[in-house]
Biopython code that builds the backbone (N, CA, C, O; Angstrom):
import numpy as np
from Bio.PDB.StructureBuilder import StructureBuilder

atoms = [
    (1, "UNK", "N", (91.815, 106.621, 98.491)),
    (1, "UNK", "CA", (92.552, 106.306, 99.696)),
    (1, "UNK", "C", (94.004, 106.759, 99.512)),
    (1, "UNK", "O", (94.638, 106.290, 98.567)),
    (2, "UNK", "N", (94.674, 107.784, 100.488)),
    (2, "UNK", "CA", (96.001, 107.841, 100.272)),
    (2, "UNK", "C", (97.012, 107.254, 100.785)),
    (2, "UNK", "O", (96.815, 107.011, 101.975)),
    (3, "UNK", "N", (97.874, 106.965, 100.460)),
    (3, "UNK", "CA", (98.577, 106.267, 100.511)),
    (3, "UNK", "C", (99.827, 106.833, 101.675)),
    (3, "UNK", "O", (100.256, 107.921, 101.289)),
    (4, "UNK", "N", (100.579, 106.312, 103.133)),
    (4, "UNK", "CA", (101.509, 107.266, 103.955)),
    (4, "UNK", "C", (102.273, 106.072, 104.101)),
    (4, "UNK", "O", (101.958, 104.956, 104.516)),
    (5, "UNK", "N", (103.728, 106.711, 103.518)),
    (5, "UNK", "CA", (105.274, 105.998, 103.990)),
    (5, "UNK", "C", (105.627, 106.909, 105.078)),
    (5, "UNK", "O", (105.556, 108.123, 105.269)),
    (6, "UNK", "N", (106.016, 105.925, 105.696)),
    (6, "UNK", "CA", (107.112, 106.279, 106.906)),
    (6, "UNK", "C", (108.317, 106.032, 106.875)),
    (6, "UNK", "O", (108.592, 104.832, 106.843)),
    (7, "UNK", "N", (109.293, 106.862, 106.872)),
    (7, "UNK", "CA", (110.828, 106.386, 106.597)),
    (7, "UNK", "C", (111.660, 107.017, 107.894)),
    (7, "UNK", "O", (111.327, 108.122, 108.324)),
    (8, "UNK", "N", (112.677, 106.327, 108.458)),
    (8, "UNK", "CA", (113.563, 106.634, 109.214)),
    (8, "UNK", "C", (114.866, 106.580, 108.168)),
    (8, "UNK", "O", (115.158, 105.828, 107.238)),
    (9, "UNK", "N", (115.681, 108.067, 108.943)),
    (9, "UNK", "CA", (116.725, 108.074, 108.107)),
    (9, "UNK", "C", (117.465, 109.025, 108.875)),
    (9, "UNK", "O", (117.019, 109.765, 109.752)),
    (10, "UNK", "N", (118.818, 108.919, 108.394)),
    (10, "UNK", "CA", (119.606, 109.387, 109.305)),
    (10, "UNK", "C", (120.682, 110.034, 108.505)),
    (10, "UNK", "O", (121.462, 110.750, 109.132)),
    (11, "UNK", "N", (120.857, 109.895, 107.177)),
    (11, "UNK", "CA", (121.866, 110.221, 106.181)),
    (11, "UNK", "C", (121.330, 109.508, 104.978)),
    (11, "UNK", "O", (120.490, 108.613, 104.874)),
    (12, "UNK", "N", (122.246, 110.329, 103.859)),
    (12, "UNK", "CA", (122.256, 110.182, 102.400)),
    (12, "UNK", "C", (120.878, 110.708, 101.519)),
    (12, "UNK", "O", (120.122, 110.022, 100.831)),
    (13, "UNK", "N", (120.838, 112.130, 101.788)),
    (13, "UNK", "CA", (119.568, 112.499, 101.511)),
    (13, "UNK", "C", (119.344, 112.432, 99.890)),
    (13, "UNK", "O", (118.184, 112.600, 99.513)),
    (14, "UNK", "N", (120.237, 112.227, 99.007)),
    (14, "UNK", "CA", (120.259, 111.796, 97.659)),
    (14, "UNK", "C", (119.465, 110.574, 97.239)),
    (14, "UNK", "O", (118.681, 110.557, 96.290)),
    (15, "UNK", "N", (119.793, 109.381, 98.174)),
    (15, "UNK", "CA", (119.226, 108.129, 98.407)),
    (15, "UNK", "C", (117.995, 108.009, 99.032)),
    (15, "UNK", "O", (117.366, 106.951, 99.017)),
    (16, "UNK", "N", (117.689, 108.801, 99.463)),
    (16, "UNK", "CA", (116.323, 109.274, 100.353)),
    (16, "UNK", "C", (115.361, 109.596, 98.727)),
    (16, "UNK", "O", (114.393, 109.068, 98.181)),
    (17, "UNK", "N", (116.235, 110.688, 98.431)),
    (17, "UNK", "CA", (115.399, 111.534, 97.361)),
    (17, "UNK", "C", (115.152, 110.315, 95.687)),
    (17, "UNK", "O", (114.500, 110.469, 94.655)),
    (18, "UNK", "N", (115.668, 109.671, 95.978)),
    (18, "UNK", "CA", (115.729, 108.041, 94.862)),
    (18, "UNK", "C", (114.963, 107.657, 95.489)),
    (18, "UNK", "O", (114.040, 108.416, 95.193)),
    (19, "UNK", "N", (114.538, 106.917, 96.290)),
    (19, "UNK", "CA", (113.088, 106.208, 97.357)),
    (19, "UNK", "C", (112.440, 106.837, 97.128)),
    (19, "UNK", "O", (111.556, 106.304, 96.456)),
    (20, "UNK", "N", (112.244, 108.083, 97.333)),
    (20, "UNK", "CA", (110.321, 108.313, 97.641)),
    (20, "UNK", "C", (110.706, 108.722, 95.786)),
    (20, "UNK", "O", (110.089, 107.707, 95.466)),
    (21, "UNK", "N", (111.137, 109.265, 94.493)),
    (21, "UNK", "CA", (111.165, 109.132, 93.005)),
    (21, "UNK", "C", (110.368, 108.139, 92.611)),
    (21, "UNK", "O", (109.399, 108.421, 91.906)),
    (22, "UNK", "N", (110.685, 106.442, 93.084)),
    (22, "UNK", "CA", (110.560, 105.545, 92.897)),
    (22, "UNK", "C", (109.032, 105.485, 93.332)),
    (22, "UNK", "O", (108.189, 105.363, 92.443)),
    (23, "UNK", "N", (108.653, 105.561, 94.615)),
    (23, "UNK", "CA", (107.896, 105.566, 95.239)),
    (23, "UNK", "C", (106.237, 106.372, 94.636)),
    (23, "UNK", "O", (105.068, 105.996, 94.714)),
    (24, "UNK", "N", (106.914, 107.635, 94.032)),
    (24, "UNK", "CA", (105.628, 108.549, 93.825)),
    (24, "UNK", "C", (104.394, 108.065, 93.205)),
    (24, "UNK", "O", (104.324, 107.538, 92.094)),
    (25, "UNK", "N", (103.604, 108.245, 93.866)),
    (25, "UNK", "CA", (101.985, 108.049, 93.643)),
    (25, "UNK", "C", (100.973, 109.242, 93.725)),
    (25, "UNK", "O", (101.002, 109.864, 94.787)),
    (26, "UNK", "N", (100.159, 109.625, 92.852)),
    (26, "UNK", "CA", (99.511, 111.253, 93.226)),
    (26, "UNK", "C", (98.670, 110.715, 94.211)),
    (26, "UNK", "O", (97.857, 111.517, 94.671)),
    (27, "UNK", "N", (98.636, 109.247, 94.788)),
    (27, "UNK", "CA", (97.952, 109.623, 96.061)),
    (27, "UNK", "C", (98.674, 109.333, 97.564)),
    (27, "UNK", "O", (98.129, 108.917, 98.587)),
    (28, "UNK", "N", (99.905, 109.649, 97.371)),
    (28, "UNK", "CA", (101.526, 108.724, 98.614)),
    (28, "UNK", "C", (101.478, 110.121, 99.409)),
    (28, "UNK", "O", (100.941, 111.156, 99.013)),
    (29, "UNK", "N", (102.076, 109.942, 100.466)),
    (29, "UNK", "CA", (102.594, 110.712, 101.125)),
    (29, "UNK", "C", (103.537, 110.127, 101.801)),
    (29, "UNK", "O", (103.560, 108.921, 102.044)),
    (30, "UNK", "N", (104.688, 111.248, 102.279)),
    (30, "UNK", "CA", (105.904, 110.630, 102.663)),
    (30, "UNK", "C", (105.787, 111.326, 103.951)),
    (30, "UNK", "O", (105.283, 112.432, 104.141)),
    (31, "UNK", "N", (106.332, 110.515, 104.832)),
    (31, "UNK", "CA", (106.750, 111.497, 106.286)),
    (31, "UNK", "C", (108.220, 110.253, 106.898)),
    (31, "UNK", "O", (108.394, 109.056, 107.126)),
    (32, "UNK", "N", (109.097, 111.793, 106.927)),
    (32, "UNK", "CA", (110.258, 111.371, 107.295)),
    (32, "UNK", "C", (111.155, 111.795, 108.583)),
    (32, "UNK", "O", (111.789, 112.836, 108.755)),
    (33, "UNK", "N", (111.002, 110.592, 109.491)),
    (33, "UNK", "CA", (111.994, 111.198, 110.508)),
    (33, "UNK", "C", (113.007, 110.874, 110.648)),
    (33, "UNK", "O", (113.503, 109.747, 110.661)),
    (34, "UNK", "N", (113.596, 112.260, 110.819)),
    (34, "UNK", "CA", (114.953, 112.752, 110.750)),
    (34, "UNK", "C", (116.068, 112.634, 111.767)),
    (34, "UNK", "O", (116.586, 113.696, 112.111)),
    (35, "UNK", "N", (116.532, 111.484, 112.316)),
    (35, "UNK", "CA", (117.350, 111.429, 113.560)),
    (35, "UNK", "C", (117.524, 113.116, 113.978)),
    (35, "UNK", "O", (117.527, 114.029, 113.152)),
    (36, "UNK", "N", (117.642, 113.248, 115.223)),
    (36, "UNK", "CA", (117.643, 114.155, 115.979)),
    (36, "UNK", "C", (118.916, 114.571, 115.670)),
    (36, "UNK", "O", (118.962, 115.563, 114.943)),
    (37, "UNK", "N", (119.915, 114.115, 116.001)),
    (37, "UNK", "CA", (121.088, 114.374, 116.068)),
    (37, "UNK", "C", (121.902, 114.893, 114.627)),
    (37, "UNK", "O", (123.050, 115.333, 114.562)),
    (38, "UNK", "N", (121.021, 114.712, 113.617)),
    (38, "UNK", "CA", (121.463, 115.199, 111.999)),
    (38, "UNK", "C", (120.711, 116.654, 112.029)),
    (38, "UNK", "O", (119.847, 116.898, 112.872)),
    (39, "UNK", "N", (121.115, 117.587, 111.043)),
    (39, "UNK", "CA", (120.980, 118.729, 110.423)),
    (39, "UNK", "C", (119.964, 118.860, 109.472)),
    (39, "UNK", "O", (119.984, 118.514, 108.291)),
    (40, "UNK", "N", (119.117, 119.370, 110.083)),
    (40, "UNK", "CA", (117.795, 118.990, 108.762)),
    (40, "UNK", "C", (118.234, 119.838, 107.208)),
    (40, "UNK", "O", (117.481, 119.739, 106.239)),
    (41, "UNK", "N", (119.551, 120.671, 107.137)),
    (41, "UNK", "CA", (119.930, 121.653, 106.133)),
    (41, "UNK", "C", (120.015, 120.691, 104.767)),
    (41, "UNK", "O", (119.656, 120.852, 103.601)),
    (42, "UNK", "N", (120.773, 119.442, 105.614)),
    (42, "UNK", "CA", (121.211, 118.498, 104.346)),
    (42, "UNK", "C", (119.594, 117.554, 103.248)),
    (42, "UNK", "O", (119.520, 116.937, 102.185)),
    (43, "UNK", "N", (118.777, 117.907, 104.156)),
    (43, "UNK", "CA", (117.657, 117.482, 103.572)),
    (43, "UNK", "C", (116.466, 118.465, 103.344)),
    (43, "UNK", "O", (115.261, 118.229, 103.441)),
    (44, "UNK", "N", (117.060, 119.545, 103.038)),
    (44, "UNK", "CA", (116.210, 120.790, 102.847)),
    (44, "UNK", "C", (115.763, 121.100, 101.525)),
    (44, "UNK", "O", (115.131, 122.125, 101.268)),
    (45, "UNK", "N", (116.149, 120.039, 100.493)),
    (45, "UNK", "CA", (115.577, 120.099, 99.115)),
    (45, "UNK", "C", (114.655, 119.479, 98.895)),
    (45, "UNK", "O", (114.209, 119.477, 97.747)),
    (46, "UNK", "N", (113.900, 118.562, 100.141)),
    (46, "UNK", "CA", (112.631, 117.680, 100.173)),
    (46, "UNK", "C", (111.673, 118.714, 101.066)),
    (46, "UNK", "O", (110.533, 118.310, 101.297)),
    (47, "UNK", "N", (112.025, 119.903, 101.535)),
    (47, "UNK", "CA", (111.167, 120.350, 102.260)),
    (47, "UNK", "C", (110.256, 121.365, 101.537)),
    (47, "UNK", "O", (109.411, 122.061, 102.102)),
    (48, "UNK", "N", (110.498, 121.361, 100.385)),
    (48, "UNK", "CA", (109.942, 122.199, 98.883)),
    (48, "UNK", "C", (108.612, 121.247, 98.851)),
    (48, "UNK", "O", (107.484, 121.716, 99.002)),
    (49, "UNK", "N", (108.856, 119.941, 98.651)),
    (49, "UNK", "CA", (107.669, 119.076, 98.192)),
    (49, "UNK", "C", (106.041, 119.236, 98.969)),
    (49, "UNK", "O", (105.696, 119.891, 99.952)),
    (50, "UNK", "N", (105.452, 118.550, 98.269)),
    (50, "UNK", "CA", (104.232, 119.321, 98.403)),
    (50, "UNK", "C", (103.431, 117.890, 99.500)),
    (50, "UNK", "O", (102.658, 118.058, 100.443)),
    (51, "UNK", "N", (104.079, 116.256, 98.824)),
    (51, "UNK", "CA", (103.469, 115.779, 99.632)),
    (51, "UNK", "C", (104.428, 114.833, 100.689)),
    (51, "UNK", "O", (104.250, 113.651, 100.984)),
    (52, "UNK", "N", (105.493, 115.745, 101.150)),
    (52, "UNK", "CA", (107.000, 115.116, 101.785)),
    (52, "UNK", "C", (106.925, 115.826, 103.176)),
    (52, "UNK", "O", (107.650, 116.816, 103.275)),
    (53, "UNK", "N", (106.320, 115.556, 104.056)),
    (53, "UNK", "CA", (106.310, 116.121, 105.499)),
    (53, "UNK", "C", (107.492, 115.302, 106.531)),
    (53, "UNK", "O", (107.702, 114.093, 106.424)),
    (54, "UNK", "N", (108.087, 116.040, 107.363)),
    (54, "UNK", "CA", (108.795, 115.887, 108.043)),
    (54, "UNK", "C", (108.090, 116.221, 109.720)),
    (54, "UNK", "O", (107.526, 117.202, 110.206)),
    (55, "UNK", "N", (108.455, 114.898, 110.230)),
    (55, "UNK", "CA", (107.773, 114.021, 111.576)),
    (55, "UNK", "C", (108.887, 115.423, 112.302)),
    (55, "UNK", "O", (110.076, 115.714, 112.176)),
    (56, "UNK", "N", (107.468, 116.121, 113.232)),
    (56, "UNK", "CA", (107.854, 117.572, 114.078)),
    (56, "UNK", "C", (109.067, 117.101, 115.483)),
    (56, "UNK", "O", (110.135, 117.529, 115.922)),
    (57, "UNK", "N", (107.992, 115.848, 115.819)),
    (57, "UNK", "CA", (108.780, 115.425, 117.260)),
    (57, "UNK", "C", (109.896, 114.110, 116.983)),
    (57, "UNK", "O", (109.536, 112.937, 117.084)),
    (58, "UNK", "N", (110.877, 114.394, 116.728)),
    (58, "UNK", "CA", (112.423, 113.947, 116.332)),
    (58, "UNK", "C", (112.721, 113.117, 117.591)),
    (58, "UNK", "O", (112.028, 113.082, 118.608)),
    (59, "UNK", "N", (113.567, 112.629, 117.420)),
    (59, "UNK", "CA", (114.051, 111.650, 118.596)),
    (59, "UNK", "C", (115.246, 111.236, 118.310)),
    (59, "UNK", "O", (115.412, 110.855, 117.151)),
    (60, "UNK", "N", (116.286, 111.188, 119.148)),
    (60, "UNK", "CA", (118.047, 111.101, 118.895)),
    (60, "UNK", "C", (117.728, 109.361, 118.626)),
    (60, "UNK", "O", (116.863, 108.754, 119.258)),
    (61, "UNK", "N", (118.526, 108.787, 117.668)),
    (61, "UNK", "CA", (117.899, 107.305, 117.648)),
    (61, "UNK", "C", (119.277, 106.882, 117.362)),
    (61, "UNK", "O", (120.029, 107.505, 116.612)),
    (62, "UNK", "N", (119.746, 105.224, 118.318)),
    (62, "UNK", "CA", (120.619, 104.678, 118.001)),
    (62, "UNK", "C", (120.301, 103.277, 117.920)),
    (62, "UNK", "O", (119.377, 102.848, 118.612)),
    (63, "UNK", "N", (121.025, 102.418, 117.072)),
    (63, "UNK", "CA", (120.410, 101.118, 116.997)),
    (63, "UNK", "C", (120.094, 100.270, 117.738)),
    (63, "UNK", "O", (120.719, 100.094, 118.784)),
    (64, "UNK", "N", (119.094, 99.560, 117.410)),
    (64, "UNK", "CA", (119.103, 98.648, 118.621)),
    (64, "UNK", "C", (118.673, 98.826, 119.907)),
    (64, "UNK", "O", (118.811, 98.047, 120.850)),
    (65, "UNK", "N", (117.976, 100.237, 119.884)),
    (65, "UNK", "CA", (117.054, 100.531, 121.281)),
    (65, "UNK", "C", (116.033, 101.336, 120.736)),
    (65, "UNK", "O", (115.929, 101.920, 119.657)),
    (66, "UNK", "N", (115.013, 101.196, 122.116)),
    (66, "UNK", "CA", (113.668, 101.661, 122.081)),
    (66, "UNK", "C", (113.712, 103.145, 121.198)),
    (66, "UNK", "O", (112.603, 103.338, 120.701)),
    (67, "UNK", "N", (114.571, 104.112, 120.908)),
    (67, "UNK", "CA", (114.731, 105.342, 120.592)),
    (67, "UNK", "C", (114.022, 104.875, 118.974)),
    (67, "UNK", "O", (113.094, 105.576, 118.571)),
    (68, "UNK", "N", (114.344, 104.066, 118.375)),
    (68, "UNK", "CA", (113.610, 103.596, 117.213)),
    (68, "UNK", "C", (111.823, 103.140, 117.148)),
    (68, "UNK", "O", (110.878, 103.436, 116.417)),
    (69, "UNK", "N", (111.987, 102.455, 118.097)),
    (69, "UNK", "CA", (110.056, 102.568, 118.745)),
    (69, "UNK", "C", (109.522, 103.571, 118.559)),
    (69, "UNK", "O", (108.466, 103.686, 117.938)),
    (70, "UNK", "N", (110.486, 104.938, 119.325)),
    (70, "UNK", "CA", (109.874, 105.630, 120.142)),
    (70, "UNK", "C", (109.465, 106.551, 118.442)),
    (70, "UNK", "O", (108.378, 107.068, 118.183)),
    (71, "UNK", "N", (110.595, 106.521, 117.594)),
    (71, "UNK", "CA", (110.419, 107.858, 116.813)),
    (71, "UNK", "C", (109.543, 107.081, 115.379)),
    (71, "UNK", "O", (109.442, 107.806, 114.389)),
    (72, "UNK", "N", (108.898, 105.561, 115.281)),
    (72, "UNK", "CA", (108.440, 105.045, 114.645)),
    (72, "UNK", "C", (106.685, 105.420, 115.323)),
    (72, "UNK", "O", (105.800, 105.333, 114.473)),
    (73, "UNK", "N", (106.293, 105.761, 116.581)),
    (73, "UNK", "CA", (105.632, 106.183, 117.257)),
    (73, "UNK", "C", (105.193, 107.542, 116.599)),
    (73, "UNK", "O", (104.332, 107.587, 115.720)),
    (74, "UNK", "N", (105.760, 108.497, 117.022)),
    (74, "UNK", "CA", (106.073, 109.655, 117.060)),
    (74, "UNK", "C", (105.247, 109.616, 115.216)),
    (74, "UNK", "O", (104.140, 110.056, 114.903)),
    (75, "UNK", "N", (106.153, 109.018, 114.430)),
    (75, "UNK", "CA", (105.329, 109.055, 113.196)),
    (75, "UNK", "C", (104.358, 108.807, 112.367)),
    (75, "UNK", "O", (104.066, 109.197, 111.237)),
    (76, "UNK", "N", (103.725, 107.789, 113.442)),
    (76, "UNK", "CA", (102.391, 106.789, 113.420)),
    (76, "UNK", "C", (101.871, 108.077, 113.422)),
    (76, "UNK", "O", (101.588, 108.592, 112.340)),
    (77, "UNK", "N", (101.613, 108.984, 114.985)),
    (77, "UNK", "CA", (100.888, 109.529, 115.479)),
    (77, "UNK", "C", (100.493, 110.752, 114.618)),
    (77, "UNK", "O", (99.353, 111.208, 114.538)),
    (78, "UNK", "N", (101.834, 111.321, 113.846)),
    (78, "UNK", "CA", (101.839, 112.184, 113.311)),
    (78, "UNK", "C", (100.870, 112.388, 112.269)),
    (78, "UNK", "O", (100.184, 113.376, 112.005)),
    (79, "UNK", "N", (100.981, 110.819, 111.520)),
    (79, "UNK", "CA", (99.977, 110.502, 110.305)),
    (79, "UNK", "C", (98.942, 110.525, 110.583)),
    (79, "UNK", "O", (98.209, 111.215, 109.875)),
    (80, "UNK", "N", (98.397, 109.860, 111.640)),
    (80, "UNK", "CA", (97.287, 109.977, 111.890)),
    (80, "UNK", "C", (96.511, 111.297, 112.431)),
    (80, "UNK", "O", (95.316, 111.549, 112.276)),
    (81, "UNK", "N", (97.334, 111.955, 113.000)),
    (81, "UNK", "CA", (97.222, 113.295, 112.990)),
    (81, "UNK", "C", (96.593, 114.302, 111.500)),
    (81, "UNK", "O", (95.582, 114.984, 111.335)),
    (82, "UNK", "N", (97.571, 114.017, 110.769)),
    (82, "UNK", "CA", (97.508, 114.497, 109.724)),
    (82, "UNK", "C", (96.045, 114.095, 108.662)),
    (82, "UNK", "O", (95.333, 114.810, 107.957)),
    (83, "UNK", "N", (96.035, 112.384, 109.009)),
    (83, "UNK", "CA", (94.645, 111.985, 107.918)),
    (83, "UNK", "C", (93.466, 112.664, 108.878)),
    (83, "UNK", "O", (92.481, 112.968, 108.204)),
    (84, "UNK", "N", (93.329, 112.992, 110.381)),
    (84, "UNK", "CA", (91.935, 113.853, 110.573)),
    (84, "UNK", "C", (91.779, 114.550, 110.091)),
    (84, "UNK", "O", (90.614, 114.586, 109.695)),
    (85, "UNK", "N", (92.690, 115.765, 109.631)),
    (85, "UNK", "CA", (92.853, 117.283, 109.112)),
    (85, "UNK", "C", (92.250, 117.094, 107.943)),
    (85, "UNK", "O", (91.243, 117.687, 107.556)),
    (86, "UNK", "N", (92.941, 116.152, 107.288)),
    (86, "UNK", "CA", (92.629, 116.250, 105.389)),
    (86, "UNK", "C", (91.129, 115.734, 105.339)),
    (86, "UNK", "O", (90.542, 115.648, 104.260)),
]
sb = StructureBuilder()
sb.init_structure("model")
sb.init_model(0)
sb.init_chain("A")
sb.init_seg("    ")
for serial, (resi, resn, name, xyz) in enumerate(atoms, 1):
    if name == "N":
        sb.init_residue(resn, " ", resi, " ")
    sb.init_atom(name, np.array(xyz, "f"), 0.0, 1.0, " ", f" {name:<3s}", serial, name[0])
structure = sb.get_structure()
């Protein structure tokens, strides 16, 4: 059974890259969405990884409103997307 984190994040891709370190399992997968409004450049050293996918449909997210639903959604769907394929 594999294992899928979902992380919202918006900055400190160093601290990102310490979480899923901590995290690794040869059977985890990570999927991370990336506030809309950030630069995916700054987190382009996780896009090497083999089991670190990044959630396609992004969503500008500010606290404290549905925009967090929406892109916690967005990543459900994604996963599940993803466990038919495999």
């Amino acid at each position: 059974m594999r294992i899928a984190y979902l992380i919202l994040t918006h900055k400190l891709p160093s601290q990102l890259r310490i979480l899923i370190d901590l995290c690794q399992h040869p059977e985890a997968d990570f999927y991370i969405h990336l506030d809309k409004k950030v630069n995916l450049k700054a987190f382009s050293d996780l896009l090497t990884e083999e089991n670190i996918f990044f959630i396609q449909k992004r969503v500008r997210c500010r606290w404290g409103t549905y925009s967090l639903v929406q892109a916690t959604i967005n990543g459900l769907k994604e996963i599940q997307g993803a466990s038919l394929v495999k």
